[in-house]
C-alpha positions in Angstrom: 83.4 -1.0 -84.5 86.4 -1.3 -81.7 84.9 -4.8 -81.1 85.3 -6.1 -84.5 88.9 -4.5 -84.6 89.7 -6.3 -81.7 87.9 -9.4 -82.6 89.8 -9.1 -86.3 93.3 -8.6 -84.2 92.6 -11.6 -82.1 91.7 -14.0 -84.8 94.6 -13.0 -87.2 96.9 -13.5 -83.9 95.4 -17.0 -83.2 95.2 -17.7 -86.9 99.2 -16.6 -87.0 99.7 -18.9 -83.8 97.7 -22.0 -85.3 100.1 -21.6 -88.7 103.1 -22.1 -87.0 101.6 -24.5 -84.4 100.9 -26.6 -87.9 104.7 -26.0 -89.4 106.1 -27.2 -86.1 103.6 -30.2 -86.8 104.3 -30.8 -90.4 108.0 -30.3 -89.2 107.8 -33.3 -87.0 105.7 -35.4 -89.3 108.0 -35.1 -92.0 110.9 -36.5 -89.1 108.8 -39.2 -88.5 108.3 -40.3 -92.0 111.8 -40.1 -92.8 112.1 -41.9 -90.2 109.3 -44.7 -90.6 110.6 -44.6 -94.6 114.5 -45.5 -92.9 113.2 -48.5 -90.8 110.9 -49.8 -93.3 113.4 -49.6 -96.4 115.8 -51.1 -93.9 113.1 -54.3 -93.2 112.9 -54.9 -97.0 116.9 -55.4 -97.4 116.7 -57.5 -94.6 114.1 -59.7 -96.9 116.5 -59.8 -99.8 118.3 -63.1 -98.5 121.1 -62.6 -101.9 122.5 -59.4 -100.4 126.0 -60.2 -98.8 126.7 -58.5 -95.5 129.0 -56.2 -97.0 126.0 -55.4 -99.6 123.4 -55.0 -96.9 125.9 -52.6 -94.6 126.1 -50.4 -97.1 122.7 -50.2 -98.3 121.6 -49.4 -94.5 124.6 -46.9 -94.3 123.0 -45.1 -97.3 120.0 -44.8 -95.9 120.9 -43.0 -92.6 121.2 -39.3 -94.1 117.9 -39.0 -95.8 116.0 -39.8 -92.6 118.1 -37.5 -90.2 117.0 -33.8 -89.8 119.8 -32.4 -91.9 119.9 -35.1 -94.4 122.6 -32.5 -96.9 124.9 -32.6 -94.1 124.4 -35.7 -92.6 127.3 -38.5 -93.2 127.1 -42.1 -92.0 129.5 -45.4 -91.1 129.1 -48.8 -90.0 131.7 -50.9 -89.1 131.6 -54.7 -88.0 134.2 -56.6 -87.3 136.3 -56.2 -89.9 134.5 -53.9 -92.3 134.0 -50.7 -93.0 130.8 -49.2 -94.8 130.9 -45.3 -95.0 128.7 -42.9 -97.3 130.7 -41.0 -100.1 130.9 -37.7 -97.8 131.9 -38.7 -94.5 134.5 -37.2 -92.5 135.0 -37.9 -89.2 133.6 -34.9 -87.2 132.9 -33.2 -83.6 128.8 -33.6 -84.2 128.5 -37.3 -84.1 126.5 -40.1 -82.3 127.1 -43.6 -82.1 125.5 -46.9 -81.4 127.2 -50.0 -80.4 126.1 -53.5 -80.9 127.2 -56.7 -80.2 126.7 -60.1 -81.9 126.1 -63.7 -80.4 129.7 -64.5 -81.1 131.1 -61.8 -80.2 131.8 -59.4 -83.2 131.3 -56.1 -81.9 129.8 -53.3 -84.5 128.8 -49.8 -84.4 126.9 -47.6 -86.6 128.1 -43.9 -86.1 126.3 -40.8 -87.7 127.8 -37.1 -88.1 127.1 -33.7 -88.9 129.7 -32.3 -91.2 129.3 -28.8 -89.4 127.6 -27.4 -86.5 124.0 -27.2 -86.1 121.5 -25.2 -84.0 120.8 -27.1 -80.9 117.4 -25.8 -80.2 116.5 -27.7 -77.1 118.0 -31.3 -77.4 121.0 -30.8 -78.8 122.0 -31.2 -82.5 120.6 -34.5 -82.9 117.1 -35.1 -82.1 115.9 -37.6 -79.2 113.8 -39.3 -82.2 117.0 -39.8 -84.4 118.8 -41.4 -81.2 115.6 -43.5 -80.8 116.3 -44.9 -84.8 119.9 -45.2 -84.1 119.3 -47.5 -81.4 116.8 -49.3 -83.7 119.1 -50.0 -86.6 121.6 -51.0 -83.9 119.3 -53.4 -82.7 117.9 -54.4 -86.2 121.7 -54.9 -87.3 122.8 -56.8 -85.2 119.6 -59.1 -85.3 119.8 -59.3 -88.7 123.7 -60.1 -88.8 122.8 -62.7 -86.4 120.2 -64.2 -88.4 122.1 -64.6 -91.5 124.9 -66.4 -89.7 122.2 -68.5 -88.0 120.3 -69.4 -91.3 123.9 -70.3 -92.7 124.3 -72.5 -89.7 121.0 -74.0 -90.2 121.6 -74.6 -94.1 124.7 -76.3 -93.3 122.7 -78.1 -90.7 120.1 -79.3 -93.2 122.8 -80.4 -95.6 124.2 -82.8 -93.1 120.2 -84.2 -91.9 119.4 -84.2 -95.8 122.7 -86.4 -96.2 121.7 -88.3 -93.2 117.6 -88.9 -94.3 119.5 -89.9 -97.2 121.9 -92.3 -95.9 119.3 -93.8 -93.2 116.2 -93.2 -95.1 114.3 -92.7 -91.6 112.1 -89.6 -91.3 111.1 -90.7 -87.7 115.1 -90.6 -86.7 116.1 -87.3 -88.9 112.9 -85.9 -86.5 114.4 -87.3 -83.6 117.5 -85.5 -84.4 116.3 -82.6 -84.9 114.3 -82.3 -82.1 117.3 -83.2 -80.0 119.3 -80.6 -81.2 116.8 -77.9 -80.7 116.8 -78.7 -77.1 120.5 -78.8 -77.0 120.6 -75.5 -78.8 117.7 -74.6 -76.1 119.6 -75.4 -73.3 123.0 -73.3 -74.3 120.8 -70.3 -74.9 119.1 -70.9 -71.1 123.1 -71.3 -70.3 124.6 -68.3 -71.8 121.8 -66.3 -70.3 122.4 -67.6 -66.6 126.2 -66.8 -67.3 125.0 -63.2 -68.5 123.1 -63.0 -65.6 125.4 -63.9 -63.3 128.4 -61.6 -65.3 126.1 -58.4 -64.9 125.6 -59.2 -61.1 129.2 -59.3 -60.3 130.0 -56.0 -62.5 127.4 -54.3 -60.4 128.7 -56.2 -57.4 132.3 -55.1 -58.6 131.3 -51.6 -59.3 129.7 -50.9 -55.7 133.0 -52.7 -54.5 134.9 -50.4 -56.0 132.7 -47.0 -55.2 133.3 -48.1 -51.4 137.0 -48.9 -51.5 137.6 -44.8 -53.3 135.7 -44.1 -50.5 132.6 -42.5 -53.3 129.5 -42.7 -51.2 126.2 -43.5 -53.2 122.5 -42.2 -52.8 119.7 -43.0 -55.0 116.2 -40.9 -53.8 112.6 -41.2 -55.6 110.5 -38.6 -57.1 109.8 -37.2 -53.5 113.0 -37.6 -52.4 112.7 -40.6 -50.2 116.4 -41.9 -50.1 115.6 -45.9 -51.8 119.4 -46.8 -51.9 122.1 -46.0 -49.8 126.1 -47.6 -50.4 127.9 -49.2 -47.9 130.6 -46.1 -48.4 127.4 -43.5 -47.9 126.8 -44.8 -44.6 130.2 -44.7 -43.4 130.4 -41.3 -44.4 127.4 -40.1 -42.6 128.1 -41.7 -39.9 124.1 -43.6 -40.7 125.4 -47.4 -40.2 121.7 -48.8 -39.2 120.2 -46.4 -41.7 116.5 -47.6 -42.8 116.8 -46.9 -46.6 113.4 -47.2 -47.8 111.0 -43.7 -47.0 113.5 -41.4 -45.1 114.0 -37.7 -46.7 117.5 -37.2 -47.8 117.8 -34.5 -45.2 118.3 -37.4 -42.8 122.0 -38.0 -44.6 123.0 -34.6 -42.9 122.6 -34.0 -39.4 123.7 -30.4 -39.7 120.4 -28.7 -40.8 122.3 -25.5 -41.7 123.4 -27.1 -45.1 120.2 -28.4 -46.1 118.6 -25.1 -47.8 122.1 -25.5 -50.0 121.9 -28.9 -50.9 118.2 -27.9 -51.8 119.3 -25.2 -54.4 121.4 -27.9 -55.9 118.9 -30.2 -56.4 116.5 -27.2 -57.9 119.4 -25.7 -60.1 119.7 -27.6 -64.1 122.6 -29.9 -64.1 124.9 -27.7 -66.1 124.6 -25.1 -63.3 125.5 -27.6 -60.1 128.2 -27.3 -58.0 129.6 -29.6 -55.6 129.1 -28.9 -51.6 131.6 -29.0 -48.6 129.5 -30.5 -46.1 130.9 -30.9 -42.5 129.8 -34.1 -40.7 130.2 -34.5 -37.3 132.7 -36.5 -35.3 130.9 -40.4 -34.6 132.4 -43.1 -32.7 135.5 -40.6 -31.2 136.4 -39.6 -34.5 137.7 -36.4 -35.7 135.0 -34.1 -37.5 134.9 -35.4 -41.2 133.7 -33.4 -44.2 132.4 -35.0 -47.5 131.7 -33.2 -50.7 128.0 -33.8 -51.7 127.7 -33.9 -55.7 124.1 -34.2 -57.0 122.9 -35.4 -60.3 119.7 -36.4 -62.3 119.5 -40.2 -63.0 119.3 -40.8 -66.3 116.9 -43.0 -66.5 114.1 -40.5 -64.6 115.3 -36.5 -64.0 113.4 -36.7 -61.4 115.1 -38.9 -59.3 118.2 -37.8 -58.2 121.7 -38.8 -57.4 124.2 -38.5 -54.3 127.7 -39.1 -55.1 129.8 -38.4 -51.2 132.8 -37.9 -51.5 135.5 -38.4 -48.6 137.2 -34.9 -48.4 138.5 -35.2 -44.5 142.3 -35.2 -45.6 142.3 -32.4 -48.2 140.1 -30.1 -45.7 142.4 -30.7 -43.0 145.6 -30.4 -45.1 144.1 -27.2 -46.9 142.8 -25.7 -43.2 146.9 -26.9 -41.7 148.5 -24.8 -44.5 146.4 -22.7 -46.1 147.5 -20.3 -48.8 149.6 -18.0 -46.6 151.4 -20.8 -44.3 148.8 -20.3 -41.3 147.2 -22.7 -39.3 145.0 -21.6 -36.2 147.9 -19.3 -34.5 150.5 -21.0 -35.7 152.2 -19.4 -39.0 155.1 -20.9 -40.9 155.9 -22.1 -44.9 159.3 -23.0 -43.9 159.7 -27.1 -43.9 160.4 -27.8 -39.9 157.1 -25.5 -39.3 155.6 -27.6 -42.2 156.3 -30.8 -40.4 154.9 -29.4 -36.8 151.9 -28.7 -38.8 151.9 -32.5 -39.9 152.4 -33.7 -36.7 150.0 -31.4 -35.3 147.3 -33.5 -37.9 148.6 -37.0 -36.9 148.5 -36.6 -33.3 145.1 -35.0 -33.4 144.0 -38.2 -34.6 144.8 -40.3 -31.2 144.5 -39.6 -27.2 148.1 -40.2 -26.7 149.9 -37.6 -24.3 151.9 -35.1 -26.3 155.2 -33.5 -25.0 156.0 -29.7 -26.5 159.2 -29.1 -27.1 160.7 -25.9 -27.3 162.8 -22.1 -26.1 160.6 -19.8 -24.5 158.0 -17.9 -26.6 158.3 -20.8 -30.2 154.2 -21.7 -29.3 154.0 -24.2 -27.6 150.9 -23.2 -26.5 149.4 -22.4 -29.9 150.4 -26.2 -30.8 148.6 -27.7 -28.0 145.8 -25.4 -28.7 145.3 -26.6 -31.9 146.1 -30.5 -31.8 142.7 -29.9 -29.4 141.0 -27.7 -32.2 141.6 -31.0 -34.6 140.8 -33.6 -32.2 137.5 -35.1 -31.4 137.9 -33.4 -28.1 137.4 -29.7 -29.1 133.4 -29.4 -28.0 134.8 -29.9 -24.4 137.5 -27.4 -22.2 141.0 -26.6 -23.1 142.3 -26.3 -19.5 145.9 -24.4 -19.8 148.3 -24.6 -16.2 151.0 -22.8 -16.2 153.0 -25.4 -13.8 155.8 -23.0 -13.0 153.0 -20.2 -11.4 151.9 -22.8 -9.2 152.7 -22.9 -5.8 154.3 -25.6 -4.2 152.1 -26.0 -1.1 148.9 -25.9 -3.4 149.9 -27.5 -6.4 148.2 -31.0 -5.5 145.0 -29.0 -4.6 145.3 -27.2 -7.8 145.3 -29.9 -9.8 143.4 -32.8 -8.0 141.3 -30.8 -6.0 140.0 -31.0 -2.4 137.9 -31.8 0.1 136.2 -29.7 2.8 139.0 -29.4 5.8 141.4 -31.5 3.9 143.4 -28.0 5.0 143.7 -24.5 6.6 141.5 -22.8 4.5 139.7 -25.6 2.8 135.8 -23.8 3.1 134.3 -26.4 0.8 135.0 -28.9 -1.5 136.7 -28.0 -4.6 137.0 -29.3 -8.2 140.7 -30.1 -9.4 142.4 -28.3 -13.1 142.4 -31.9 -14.2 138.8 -32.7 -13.4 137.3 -29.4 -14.7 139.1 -30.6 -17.9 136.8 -33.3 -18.2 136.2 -34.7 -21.4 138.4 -32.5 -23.4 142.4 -31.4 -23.0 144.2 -30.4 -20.2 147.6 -28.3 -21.1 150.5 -28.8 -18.3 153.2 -25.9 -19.3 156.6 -26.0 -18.2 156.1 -29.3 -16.4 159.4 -29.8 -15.9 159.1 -27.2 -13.0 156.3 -29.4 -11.4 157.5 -31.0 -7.6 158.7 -34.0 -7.2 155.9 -34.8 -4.4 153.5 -34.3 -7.4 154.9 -35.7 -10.1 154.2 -39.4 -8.4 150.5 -38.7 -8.1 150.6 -37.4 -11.7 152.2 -40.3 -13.2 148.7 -42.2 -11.1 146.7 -40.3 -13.3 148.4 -40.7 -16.7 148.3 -44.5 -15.7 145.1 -45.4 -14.3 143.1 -41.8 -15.7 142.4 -41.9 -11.9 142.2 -39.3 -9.1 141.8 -38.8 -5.5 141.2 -34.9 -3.8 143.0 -34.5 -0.9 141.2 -35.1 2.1 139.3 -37.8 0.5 140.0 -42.1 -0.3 137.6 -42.2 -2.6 138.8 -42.7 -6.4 137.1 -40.7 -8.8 137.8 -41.4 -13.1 138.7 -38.9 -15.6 138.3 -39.0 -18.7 141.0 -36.5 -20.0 143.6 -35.9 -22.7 147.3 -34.4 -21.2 149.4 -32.5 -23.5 152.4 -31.4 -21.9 155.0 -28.6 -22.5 158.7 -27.5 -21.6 161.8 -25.6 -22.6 164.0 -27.7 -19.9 165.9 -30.6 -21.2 163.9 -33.5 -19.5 166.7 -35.9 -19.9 169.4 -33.5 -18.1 166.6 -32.9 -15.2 166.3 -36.6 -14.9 169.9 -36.8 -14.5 170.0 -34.4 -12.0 167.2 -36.2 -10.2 164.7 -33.1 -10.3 162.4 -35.3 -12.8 160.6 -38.7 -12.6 162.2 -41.0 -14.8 159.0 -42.9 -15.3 157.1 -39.4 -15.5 159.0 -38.5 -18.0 158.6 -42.0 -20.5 154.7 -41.6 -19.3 154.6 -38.2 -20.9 156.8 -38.5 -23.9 154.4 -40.7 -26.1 154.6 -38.4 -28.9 157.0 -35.4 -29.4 156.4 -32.0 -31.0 160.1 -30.1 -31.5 159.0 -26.7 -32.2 162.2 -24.7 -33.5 163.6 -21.5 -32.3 162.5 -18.8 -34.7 166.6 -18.4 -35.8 166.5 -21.6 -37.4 163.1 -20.9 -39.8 163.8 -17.0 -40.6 162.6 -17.7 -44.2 158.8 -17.5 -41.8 160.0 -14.3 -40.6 158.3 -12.2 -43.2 155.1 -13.7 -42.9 155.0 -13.3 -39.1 155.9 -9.6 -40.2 153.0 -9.5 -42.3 150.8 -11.2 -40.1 151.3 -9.1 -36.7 151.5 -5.5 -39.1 148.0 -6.7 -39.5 147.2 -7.2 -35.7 148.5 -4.0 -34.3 147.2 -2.0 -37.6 144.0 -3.2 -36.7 144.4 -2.7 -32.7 146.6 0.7 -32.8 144.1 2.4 -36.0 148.2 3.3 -36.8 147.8 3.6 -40.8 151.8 1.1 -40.9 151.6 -1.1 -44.1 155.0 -2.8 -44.5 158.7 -2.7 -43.2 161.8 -1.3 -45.0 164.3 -3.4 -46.9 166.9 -2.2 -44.3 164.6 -2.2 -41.0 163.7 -5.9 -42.6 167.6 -7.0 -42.7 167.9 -6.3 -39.0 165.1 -8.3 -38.2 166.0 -11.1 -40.2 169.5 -10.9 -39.1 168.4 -10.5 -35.0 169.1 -13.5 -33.1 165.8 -14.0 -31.3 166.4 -15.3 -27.8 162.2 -14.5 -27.4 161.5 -16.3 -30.5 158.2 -15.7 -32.1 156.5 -14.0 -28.8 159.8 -11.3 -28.6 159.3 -10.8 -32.7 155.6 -9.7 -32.2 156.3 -7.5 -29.0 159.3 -6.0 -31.1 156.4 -5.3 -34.3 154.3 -3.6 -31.9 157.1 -1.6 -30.6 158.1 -1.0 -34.5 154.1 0.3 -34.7 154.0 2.7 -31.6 157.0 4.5 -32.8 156.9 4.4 -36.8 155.7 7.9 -37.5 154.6 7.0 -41.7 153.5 4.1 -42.9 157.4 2.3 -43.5 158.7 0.6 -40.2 162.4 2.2 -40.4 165.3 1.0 -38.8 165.4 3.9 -36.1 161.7 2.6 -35.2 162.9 -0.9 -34.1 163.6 -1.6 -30.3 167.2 -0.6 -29.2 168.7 -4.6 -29.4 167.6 -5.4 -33.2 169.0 -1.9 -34.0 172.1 -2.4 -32.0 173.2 -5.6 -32.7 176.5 -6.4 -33.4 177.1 -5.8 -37.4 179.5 -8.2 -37.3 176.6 -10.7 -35.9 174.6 -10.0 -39.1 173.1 -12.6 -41.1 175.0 -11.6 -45.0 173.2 -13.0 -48.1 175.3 -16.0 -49.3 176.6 -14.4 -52.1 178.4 -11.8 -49.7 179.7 -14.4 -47.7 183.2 -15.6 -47.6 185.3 -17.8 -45.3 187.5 -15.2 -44.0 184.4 -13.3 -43.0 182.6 -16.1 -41.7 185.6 -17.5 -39.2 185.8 -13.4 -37.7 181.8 -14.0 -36.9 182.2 -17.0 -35.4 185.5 -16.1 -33.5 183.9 -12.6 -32.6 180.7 -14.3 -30.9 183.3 -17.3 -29.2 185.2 -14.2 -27.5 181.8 -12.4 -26.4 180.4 -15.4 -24.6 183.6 -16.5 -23.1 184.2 -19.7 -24.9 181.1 -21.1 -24.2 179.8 -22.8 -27.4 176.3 -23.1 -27.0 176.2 -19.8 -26.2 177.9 -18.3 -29.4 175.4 -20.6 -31.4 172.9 -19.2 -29.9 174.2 -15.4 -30.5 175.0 -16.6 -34.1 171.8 -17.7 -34.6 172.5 -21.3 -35.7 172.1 -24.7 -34.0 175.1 -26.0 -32.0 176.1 -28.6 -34.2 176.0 -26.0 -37.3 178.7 -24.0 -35.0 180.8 -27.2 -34.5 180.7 -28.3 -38.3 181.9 -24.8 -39.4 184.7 -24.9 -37.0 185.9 -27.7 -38.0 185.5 -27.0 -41.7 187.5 -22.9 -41.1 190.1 -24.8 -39.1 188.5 -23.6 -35.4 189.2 -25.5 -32.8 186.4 -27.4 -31.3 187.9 -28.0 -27.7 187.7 -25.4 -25.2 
């Protein structure tokens, strides 16, 4: 009894199944007829040789709806050239689809079919792929069938002037003759027009690839199995895969990082609608910098299961986005104001060539973290950063230091020894305060910068390097070549490009953020639970000269942090010189500020430092010309 039961379930369940199995079937039988009924009513008009194009356009037009899958909302129009055939109920609407179709002379038509609201869009959409089939049919049809009629007319007109002629010459041999002549003529044009067709789509693809590889849009098609079968000159350039063999090599060839390959994978898994581009980071070839490309992947259209590899170059906008960043920050180096802005540019144009650098700058501005990170951007950053501090040198072993030695070449010389500047090999070597290098060295380093040559002491033999310099000082150069303390030649050697960092008084609108950023540091380092700084704690900073620049601001945070007892940096927490500064030194909002007030400052700080200009700048926080041009302007004498 529980067997028939079953048995009775399972044959109404399949009976159920195979009903709507044979709706869905009807369903699609009934598209097809409508279909079949469209094509074959529109072959019948194309019999009736009295109907006038207009007549014929319209006739097609009204049979569109009736053979679409919503025929009671389904609107049609055809236009050609200058016509315009449209059923009684169409609007134009969001649900369409078109076909385009082009003449032998030229005239351009479409036939364009709509849904007058929305329908469900089930799996292909809201037209079906069979509908978009018999659009592209009556496309082709029409425009057959246009050209047909204007050919028959050509060839009645034709038959008028060999009647007249058969006529006139009563020769059926030469009225042959001439027809046969102009059917090879007629030939011959067709064979010509196709060659220039064939040659016109050559160039547009030739054009196209042109222009993919000048926008710098690298292009990758890849078979069912993913062999790679076409690669554009702009693909290769990006990966770096010049001699690349396109045919049979697995698109994981493209990327020589393996650790993006699972990602690019998912992509290629994931439906189109759900793909996202990927950053992909390339590395340096040919002494480049690193480059990255963003990797877009698509179906191609003509078979989803080969895919598409559109590269795009997005080196410049990584670097640009990695030099500024959201919060100002690049590396070490932190700063929205415009002169930081510009270091950060030069930073990125200098990383891009081996030239030696000189670093401007007072003591504690980062002249370091620049040179640091011109070697984090450059080609050169898989080999050493090599950082001398020129002034902790001594002066009998300097050369040693940085050349190196031989065994014996002095007291003390045990063994041989490798030299700063070849233990630097390959990558960057970082000569701070080089201005307090000897004059005995300075001529064997200018060797080196000129011939990327050295020799250890003790030894004749010449050994090469392969190094970048990068060179740093807060001496005026110029002055110390004056003086005779500095190498002219040295000097012109290492001056090739210039970085001019600025004091820290002359960017305070970056002040908060180096707040901010060092809060975070010492909150992190101390476990103190210190969150932000008071509005009047925040005034004396701001309004604090700086002679330490950035290196004295972070010192004077951490200070701020061991003392603060809450989670608000007051005044009373700051070190003793930013809360004792002369209030009469005090950077006032500009709104507060007025001449009268602004000559006493600048009086006040000329009387502190004795007349000496540069100095009361310096106290005031401004540059020296700043000083000079609001003296003149408040009627202050500029002459000591």
């Amino acid at each position: 009894m529980e067997d028939k039961e079953f048995l009775s379930s399972t044959d109404s369940h399949l009976l159920k199944n195979s009903d709507q199995e044979l709706k869905r079937t009807l369903h699609d039988l009934r598209e097809r007829v409508k279909e079949l009924t469209a094509l074959h009513s529109t072959t019948q008009l194309f019999h009736n040789e009295d109907l006038s194009t207009q007549e014929l356009l319209q006739h097609i037009a009204d049979l569109i709806p009736p053979s679409w899958q919503y025929p009671e909302v389904t609107a049609a129009r055809i236009r050609f050239g200058h016509l315009e055939i449209t059923t009684p109920n169409f609007v134009l609407s969001p649900w369409t689809q078109r076909e385009e179709f082009i003449c032998r002379d030229g005239t351009t038509g479409e036939i364009e079919v709509a849904y007058l609201e929305e329908r469900p869009t089930e799996v292909e959409g809201p037209f079906l792929q069979e509908e978009r089939n018999l659009l592209h049919s009556l496309g082709e049809m029409v425009r057959l069938q246009l050209d047909r009629k204007r050919t028959q007319a050509a060839l009645r007109e034709a038959h008028d002037v060999l009647e007249q002629r058969v006529l006139d010459r009563t020769s059926e041999l030469t009225t042959a003759n001439l027809l046969l002549s102009r059917e090879v003529a007629q030939r011959k044009e067709a064979e010509a027009k196709l060659e220039k067709l064939i040659a016109e789509i050559q160039k547009n693809h030739d054009d196209l690839i042109a222009i993919l590889n000048q926008l710098h849009i690298g292009t990758a098609l890849t078979d069912q199995d993913g062999k790679v079968t076409f690669l554009s000159q702009a693909a290769q350039q990006l990966c770096g895969k010049a001699n690349f063999p396109h045919s049979g090599e697995p698109w994981q060839a493209l990327f020589d990082d393996p650790s993006y390959h699972a990602q690019i994978e998912d992509m290629v898994n994931r439906p189109t609608g759900e793909r996202e581009r990927i950053l992909v980071r390339m590395p340096a070839v040919g002494g480049e910098c690193t480059r990255w490309i963003n990797v877009d992947v698509r179906d191609d259209p003509r078979d989803p299961e080969r895919k598409m590899f559109f590269l795009y170059d997005a080196s410049e906008v990584q670097t640009l986005r990695q030099l500024l960043g959201e919060t100002g920050k690049y590396q070490d180096l932190i700063g929205t104001s415009h002169s930081m802005q510009l270091v950060f540019q030069q930073i990125q144009d200098f990383s891009r060539v081996d030239s030696t650098i000189l670093i401007e700058g007072e003591t504690g501005t980062g002249k370091e973290l620049v040179a640091r990170a011109i070697h984090q951007a450059s080609h050169r950053n898989a080999f050493p950063f090599i950082a001398v501090n020129c002034a902790g040198l001594t002066e009998s072993l300097v050369a040693s230091q940085l050349f190196g030695h031989k065994r014996g070449a002095f007291t003390g010389a045990v063994s041989d020894q490798q030299g700063l500047i070849e233990a630097a090999e390959g990558g960057t070597l970082f000569l701070d305060e080089i201005g307090d290098i000897p004059l005995t060295v300075q001529t064997s380093l200018l060797r080196v910068l000129q011939e990327w040559e050295i020799t250890r002491l003790g030894e004749s033999r010449l050994r090469k390097v392969d190094v970048r310099v990068l060179a740093a000082t807060h001496h005026n150069l110029a002055n110390d070549v004056t003086a005779g303390t500095f190498r002219a030649d040295l000097l012109y050697r290492i001056r090739v490009g210039r970085v001019l960092l600025p004091a820290l008084r002359e960017r305070r609108e970056d002040i908060p953020s180096l707040i901010s950023h060092f809060l975070n540091q010492y909150r992190a380092t101390t476990g103190r639970p210190v969150e932000a700084v008071s509005n009047e704690a925040l005034r004396l900073l701001m309004a604090y000269a700086w002679p330490g620049n950035v290196r004295e601001l972070k010192h004077a945070i951490e200070f701020a942090v061991i003392r603060c007892p809450q989670t608000i940096i007051r005044p009373q927490d700051l070190p003793p010189e930013v809360l004792n500064q002369d209030e009469s030194l005090l950077v006032i909002p500009s709104e507060e500020r007025t001449p009268t007030h602004e000559k006493e400052k600048i009086l006040s700080a000329l009387k502190e430092t004795g007349g000496n200009r540069s100095a009361a700048a310096k106290l005031l926080g401004i540059a020296r010309l700043t000083l000079y041009r609001r003296m003149s302007r408040l009627g202050i004498s500029t002459r000591r």
